[in-house]
C-alpha positions, -999 to +999 in steps of 0.1 A: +099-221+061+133-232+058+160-215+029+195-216+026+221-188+024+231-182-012+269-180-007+266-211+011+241-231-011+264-253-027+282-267+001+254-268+019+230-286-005+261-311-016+264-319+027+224-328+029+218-348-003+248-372+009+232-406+011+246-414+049+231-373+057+194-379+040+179-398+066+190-376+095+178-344+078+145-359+071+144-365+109+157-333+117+125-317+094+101-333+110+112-322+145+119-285+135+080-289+121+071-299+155+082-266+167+104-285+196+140-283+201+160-313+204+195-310+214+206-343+201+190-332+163+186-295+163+188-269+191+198-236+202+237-225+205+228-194+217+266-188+234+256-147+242+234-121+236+253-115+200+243-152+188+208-149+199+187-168+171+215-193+162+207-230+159+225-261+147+215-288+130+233-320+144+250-343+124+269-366+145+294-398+139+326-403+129+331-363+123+307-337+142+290-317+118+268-292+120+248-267+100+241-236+121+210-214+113+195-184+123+158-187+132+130-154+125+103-151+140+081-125+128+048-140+126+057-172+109+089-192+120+117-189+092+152-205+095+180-201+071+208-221+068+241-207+072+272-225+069+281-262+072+308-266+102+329-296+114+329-294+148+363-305+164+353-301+199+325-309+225+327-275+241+327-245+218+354-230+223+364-190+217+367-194+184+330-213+180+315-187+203+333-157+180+325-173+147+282-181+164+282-141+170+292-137+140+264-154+123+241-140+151+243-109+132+235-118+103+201-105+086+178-116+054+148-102+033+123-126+029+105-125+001+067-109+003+040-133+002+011-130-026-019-142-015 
């Protein structure tokens, strides 16, 4: 399942309905259904132990963006988005790595599931 962090829904939501952004998200959906990381779509940027669960979405071309997630895994395989980045650099630098720890500690109720 896939949500999106409330503080962050806007910007977010306004980022992936962009007509030049639609097609690669739809791409990038599929692959996350496929349960398979792909470090040109979506992969892990797991920089330490403090950013374990953090993965980025991959939007690349004129301007790097990305929108990192944290991935759950407690039986079923949840992701919520987190925040919508530009990245300026190929390497992530200290202040990537700080700011991916950051987010790393992040946590969410999901809610319960009727049956």
């Amino acid at each position: 399942m896939l949500y999106v962090d409330r503080s962050e829904h806007e910007e977010i939501t306004k980022f992936l309905t962009k007509k030049a952004v639609r097609k690669k998200f739809r791409i990038i959906i599929r692959q996350i259904a496929t349960g398979l990381y792909n470090p040109d779509l979506y992969d892990k940027e797991e920089v330490s132990g403090k950013a374990k669960d953090i993965t980025a979405m991959k939007f690349k071309g004129k301007k790097n963006y990305r929108v990192y997630c944290k991935e759950f895994h407690d039986g079923k395989r949840r992701i919520v988005m987190i925040q919508l980045l530009w990245k300026k650099t190929q390497k992530n630098n200290k202040q990537l790595r700080s700011r991916l720890e950051y987010l790393g500690g992040y946590h969410y109720e999901f809610p319960s599931e009727t049956k």
